[in-house]
N, C-alpha and C positions, 0 to 999 in steps of 0.2 A: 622672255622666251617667245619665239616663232610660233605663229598657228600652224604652219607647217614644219613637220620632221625636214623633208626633202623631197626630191621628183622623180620621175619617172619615165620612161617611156610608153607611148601607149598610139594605137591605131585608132582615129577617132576617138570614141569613151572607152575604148577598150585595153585595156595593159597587155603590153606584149613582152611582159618580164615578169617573174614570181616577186610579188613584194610583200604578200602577206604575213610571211616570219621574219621580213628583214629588218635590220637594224640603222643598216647605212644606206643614203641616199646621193642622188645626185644633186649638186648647187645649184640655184638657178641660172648663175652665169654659165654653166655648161650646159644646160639643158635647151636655153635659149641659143645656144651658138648651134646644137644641134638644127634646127631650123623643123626637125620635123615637131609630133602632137606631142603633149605631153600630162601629167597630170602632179598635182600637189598632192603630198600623203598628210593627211590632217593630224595634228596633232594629241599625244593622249591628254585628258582632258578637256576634251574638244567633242562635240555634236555637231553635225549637221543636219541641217531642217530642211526636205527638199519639197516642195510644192510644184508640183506638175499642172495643174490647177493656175491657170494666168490670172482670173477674180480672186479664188483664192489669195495667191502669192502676192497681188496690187493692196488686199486688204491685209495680210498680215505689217505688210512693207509700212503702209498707211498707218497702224497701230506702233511698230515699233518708233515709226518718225515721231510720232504725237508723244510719245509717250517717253520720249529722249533715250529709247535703251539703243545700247550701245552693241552693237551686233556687225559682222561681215557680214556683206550681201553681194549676191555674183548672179548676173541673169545670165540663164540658161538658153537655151533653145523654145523650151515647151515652158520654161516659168522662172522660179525662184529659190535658191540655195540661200540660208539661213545660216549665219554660224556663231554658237554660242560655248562659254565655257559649261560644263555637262556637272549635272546634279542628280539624276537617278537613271538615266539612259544606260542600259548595259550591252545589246549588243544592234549589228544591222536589222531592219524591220521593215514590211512595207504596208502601205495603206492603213496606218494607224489614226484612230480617230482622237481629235484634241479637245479640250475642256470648251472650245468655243464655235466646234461644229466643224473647223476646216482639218480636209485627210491631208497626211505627210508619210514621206518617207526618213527614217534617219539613219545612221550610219557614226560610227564613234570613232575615233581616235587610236583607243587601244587594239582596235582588229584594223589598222592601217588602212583607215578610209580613204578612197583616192578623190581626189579632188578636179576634174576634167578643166584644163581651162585654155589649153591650148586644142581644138577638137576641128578635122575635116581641114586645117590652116589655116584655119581664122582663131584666134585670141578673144573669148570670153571677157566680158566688161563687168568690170566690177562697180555695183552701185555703190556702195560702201565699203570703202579696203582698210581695214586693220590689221598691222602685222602682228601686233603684241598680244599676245595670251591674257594678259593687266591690263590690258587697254580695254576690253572687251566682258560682256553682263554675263552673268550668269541665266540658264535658261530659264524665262519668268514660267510663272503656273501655269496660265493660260495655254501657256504652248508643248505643259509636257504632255506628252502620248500616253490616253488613257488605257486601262490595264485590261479593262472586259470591254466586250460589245455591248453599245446601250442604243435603244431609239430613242434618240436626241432629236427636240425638235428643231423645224428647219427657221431659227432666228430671225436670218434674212427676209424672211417674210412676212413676220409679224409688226403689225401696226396699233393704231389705236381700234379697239375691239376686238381683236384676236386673240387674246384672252394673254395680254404678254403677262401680267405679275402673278399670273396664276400656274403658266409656264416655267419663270423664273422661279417662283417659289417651291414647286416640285423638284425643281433642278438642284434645290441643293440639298437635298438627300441625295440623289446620285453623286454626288461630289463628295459628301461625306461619304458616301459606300465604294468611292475610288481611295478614301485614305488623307486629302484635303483635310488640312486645319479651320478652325474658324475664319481666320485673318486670310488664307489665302484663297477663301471661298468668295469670301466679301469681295477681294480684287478682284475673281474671275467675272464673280456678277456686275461690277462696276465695266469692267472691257465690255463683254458683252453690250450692256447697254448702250452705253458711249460710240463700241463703234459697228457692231452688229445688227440691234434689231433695224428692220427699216425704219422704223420713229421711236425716238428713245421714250424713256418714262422720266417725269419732273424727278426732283431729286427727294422731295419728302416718299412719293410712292415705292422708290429705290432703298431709303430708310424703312420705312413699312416693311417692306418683304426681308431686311435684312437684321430685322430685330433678332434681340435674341432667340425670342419664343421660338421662333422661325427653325430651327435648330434642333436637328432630330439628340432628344439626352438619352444615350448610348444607354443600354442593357445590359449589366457585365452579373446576371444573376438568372437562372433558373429555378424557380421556386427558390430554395435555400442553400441552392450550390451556389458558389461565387467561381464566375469565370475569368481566371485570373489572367488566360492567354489571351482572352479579346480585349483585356484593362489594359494589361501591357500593349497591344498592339495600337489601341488608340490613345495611350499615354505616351507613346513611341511618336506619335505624329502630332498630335497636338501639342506637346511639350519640347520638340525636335530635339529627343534625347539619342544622343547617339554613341559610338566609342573612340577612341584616340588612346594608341599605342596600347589596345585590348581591356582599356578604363571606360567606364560607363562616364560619359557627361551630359549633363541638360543644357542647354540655350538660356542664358539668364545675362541681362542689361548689354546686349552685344558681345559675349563671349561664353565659350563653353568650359563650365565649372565641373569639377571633379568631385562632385559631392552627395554621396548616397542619401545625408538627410535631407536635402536640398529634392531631391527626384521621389522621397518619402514623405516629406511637404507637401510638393506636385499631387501625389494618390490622396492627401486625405480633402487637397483641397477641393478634387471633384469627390471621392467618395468619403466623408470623415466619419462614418461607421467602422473604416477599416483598422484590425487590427494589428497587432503586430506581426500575428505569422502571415497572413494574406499578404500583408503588404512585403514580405520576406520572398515569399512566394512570386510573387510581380516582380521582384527586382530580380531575383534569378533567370526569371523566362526572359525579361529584358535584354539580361547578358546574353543570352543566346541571341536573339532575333536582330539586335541594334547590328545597323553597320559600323562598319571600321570604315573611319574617313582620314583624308589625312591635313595635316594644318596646313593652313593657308601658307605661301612664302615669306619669308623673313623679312622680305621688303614692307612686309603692310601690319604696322603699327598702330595697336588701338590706344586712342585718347580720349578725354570726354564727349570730347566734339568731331569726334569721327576718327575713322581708320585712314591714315597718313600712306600712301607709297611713296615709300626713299627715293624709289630709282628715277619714278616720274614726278616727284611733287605733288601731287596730286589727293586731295580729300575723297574720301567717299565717304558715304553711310554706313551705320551697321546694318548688317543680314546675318543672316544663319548661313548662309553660302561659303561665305566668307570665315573658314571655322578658324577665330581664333583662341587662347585659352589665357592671355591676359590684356590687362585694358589699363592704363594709368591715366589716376581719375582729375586728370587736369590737363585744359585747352592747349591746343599748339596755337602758337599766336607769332605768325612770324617777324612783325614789326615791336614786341615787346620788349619792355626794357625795364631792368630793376638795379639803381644807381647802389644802393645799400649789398646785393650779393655782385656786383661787378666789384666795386672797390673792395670788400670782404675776401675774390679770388686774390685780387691782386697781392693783396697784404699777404695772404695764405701761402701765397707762388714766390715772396720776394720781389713783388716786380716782375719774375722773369717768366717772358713772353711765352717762350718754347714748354716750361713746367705747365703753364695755364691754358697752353692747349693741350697736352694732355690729359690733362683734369678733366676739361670739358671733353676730349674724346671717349675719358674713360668713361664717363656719363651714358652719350651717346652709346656705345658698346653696348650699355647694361641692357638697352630696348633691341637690340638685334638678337633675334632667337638661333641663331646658329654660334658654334662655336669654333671653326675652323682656324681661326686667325689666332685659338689658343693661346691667349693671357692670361694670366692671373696676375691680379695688382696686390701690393702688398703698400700699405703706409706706415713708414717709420717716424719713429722722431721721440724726442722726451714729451714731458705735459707742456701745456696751455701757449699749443701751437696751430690749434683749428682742425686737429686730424678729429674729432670727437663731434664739434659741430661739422663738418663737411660730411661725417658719414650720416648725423642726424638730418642733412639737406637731404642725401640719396633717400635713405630710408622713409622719410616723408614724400621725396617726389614718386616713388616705384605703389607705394601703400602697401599694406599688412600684408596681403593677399598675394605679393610677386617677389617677397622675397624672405630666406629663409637664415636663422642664425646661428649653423656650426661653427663650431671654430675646426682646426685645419687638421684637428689631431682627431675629432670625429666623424669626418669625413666618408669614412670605410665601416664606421661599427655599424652592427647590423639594428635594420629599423633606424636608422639615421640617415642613410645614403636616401632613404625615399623620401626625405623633407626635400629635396630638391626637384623634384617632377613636376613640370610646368612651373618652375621660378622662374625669373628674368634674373636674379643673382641671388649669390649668398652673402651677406654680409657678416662678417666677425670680428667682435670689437676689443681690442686687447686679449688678443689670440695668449695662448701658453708659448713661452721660451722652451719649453719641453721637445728635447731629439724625436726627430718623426723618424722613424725605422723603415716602415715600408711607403713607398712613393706611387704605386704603382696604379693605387684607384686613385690617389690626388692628381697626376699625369692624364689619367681617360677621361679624367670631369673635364678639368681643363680644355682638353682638346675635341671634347664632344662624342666622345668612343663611347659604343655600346655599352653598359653597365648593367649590374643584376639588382635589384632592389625589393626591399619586403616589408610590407605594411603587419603588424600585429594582427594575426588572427586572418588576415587574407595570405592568398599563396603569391609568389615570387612574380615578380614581371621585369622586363627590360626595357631602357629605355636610351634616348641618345641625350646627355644633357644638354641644356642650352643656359644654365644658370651662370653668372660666370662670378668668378670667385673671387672677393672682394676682402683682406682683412686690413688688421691694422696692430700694431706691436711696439713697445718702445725698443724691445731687443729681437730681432730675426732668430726664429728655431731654427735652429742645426737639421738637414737631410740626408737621412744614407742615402746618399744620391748627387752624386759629381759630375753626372752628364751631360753634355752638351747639350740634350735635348731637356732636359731641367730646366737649363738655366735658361735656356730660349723663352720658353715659358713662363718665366718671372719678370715685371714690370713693378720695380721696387721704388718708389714716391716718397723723395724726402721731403718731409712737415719742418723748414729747420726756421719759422717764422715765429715769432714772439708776442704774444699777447700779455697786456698787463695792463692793471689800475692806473696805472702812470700815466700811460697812454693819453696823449692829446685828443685824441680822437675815442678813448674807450666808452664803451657801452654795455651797463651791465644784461641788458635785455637785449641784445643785439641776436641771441638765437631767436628770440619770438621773434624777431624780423624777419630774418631768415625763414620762415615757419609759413610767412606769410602768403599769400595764393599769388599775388603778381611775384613774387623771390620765387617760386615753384614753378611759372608758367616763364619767368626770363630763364631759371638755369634747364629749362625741357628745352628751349628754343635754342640753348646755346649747345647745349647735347647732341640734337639732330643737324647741328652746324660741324660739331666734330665726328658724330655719323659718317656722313657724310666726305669731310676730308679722309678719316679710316679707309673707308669702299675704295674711295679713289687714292689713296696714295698709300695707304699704310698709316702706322702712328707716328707721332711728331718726335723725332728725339730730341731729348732733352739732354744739357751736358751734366747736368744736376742727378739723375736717374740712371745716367750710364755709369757715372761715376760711384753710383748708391751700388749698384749692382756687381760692380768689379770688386770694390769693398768686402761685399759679400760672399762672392765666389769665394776668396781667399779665407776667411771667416768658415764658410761650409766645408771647404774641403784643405785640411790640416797640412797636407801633402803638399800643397801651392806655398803655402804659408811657410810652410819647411822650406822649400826652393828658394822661396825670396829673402828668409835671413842671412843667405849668402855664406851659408856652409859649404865646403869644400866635397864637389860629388863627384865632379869629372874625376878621370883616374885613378879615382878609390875606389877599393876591391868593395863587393856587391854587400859582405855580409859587420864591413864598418858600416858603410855608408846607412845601412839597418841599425845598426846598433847606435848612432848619434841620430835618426830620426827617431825610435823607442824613448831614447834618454832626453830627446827636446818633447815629448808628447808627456812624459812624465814630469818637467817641469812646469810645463804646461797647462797640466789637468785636463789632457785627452787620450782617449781609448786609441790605440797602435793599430793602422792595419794590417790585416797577415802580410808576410810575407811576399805573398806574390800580388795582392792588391796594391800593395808599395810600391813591386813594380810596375805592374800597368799604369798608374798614375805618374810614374815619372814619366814612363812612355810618352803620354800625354804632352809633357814638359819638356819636349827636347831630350831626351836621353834614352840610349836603349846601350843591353851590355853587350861585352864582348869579351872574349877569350884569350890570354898576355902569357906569356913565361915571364916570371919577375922572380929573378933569382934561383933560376931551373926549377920556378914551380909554374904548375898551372894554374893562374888566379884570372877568375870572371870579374872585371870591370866595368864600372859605368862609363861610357863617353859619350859625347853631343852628337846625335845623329846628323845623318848628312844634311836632311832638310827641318830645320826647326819648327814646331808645332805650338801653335800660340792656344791657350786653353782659354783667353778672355772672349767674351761676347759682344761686340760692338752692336749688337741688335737690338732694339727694347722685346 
């Protein structure tokens, strides 16, 4: 995504069009062809840092060089524009003072901050131009705009005898009294020194003032009232507990957990006096006070060794910025290679190429938190064909924590549907051959639609899935549900490979290999390869899978299967042609659909009636509509 929405017109810095409620903008290749000023409208989640201030703006600029953050920079007239993706910035402001003494102006995104850069006919130079919203840091501490007025001393000035560690040391009580964590107090103090005072302090005296002791321990008690609103507020910051889709989560090993005991941990392990109503108490004001953030993009993948962007390849670190709420707890390694789960696909696939990137796409899929591209995979097959170890590969590479195991007929029941919130998938392993009746919550998971959900003893919430649904069956359940958009949605995986003692090659511990952390870190590397292919092309079809699936359409809906035994339908009157499909569903051993569902489904199939004298009566007949209607899915 663009740091910029789009552009504008504008007379020197000044807009000469309403853009503050607008949604659309101008290109920049039309804005450029205009030849006159114009201005960028900054993107929402987007800050601008402006320093007017040329000392100022040389020594912010100097800091972020040094210190590799990854920022737009565009010099102005009178100084320096900053642009950063936005972490507590809520609206324009000006003369705000920063954690490390220098004033800014800022401006955000969501009130259509306009960005000058074409001003008076001259073109603004950009120090550092970054188009990508990902490409770019998040705004560090240092630099976010303090909340109160404080006399702050003047840094810059201070040298050896001006009393710096005793400065410094003071200072982080105001920091803590702006809502600063520990850890981001330490980093402010470290900039500071580094590139503020005029003579820095050794590095042991910097340790000294940053000891713990150093550390004002919060007061959450009056005589013998306990104040549970100042607990929660600084358990809020120190903990960077916050909400996601109106769920309480805490910051815990690079992701945010959904876990009340987890955040009642957090309280006792600053207060463990506390008991159980206090800490009940804290958690409720919490729910109030926490912000609602929303998850990072679907492109940015957490592993053990960092968070992956698909789009750009690219590692980064964890942060709390970065809000994700799963993490799969093994390396991407992208030169990796495990000889024992390659040959294992192969055997698994037949040999065949096109099934084996599937597999591996299907993989892939499972780490993409959106579900737009709506699949559900289904593996068939009889026993001791690998469908059992390959889901024990996934289940081992995803870990406990990211995926959930309904099978497909409890889907909908209540207090079930919420074991999927925050999954990466569901997996179900020898699903029920039992008729699914209603389709309709199995259809929204799949596709990622809104859904309702309810935990025991908490009230209702909604969420959009992103788990994607995973089983596996020797025989496919029957769905009241014959529609196209069904069956789109089905990605049906024949297992039709053979394992056995016989086997030249058999191995009876061959899953603990499989099991093993290089087999876990080759099939994550081979996953983010078919990622990858998915984004960009779609899935791989396979002839094996299409052919699994057509099988099945005919299997799920009675009425195809009727058609193709090659009964006699054309120019038979409407209410035979009912009467030998009734009679082939009862030899059969399947339930008849009414009447008029009969016909829609023939409809489907080429066929609509029509109205004969046959034999001076009036008889409604079936015949082949004019343009033939194919009900199979060539799509996975």
């Amino acid at each position: 995504m663009d740091m910029v929405k789009g552009y504008i017109k504008t007379k020197g810095k000044k807009p000469i069009e309403p853009y503050r409620n607008k949604k659309s903008f101008y290109t920049y290749d039309y804005i450029r062809k205009t030849g006159g000023d114009f201005a960028g409208i900054l993107a929402d989640g987007m800050v601008q840092i402006d320093l007017d201030d040329e000392k100022e703006g040389k020594l912010v600029k100097q800091i972020v060089t040094e210190t590799g953050l990854r920022s737009a920079i565009l010099k102005t007239d009178r100084g320096i524009h900053f642009y950063f993706r936005n972490t507590e910035v809520k609206k324009k402001q000006v003369k705000l003072m920063t954690p490390i003494g220098v004033t800014v102006d800022v401006a955000v995104g969501e009130q259509n901050a306009p960005i000058p850069i074409k001003v008076n006919g001259k073109t603004r130079r950009w120090l550092n131009k970054i188009d990508a919203i990902e490409d770019i840091d998040f705004l560090p501490d240092w630099l976010q705009p303090l909340k109160k007025k404080h006399n702050l001393p003047d840094f810059s000035s201070l040298a050896d005898g001006d009393g710096r560690n005793q400065a410094l040391f003071n200072y982080i009580l105001t920091l803590q009294a702006e809502g600063f964590g520990k850890e981001a107090i330490k980093g402010i103090i470290q900039i500071i020194n580094q590139h503020v005072l005029k003579t820095p302090l050794g590095d042991k005296e910097v340790e000294t003032i940053l000891r713990d002791e150093a550390f004002l321990k919060q007061t959450f008690y009056i005589k013998s009232k306990f104040l549970h609103d100042r607990f929660a507020k600084y358990l809020k910051t120190e903990e960077r507990i916050i909400k996601i889709n109106n769920q309480l989560h805490i910051y815990r090993d690079g992701v945010y957990k959904n876990d009340a005991l987890e955040i009642e941990t957090a309280m006792i392990k600053h207060l463990p006096e506390l008991n159980r109503a206090k800490r009940s108490e804290t958690l409720t004001y919490l729910d109030l006070i926490a912000e609602d953030k929303e998850p990072a993009s679907a492109n940015y993948i957490g592993f053990n060794n960092g968070i992956l962007d698909i789009d750009s390849m690219t590692m980064h670190d964890f942060s709390a910025d970065i809000v994700l709420q799963n993490k799969i707890e093994y390396d991407y390694i992208p030169g990796v290679y495990d000889q024992i789960v390659d040959k294992t696909l192969d055997k698994i696939c037949c040999q065949d190429n096109n099934l084996r990137k599937l597999l591996e796409e299907l993989v892939g899929y499972l780490f993409f938190r959106r579900n737009e591209l709506g699949k559900c995979f289904i593996l068939t097959g009889g026993g001791s064909n690998g469908k059992s170890t390959f889901l024990d590969m996934i289940k081992n590479l995803l870990g406990n924590n990211n995926y959930s195991s309904l099978g497909i007929d409890e889907l909908g029941v209540r207090f079930k549907t919420a074991e999927l919130f925050h999954k990466l998938a569901n997996v179900g392993d020898d699903i029920s051959k039992k008729y699914m009746d209603d389709s309709a919550i199995f259809k929204k998971l799949v596709t990622g639609e809104t859904v309702n959900a309810e935990r025991k003893g908490k009230d209702p919430f909604e969420f959009n899935n992103y788990a994607k649904l995973l089983f596996s069956t020797n025989k496919l359940p029957r769905i009241n549900d014959t529609s196209v958009g069904l069956m789109r949605r089905l990605v049906i995986i024949p297992f039709n490979a053979v394992f056995s003692d016989k086997d030249t090659d058999f191995d009876p511990f061959i899953k603990d290999k499989l099991l093993t952390k290089p087999a876990m870190e080759y099939l994550l590397k081979l996953g983010i390869e078919g990622l990858t292919r998915v984004l960009a092309s779609g899935f791989t079809e396979a002839q094996a899978a299409k052919r699994e699936k057509r099988d099945y359409e005919v299997v799920n809906n009675p009425v195809l299967a009727f058609v193709n035994e090659g009964l006699k339908i054309e120019n038979e009157a409407i209410k035979d042609v009912y009467r030998k499909y009734g009679t082939w569903c009862y030899e059969n051993g399947l339930k008849p659909l009414s009447h008029i569902e009969f016909g829609r489904e023939l409809s489907k199939n080429g066929y609509q009636s029509e109205v004969k004298r046959i034999g001076g009566e009036t008889v409604r007949i079936y015949v082949k509509a004019a343009t033939d209607v194919t009900n199979g899915q060539n799509d996975l």
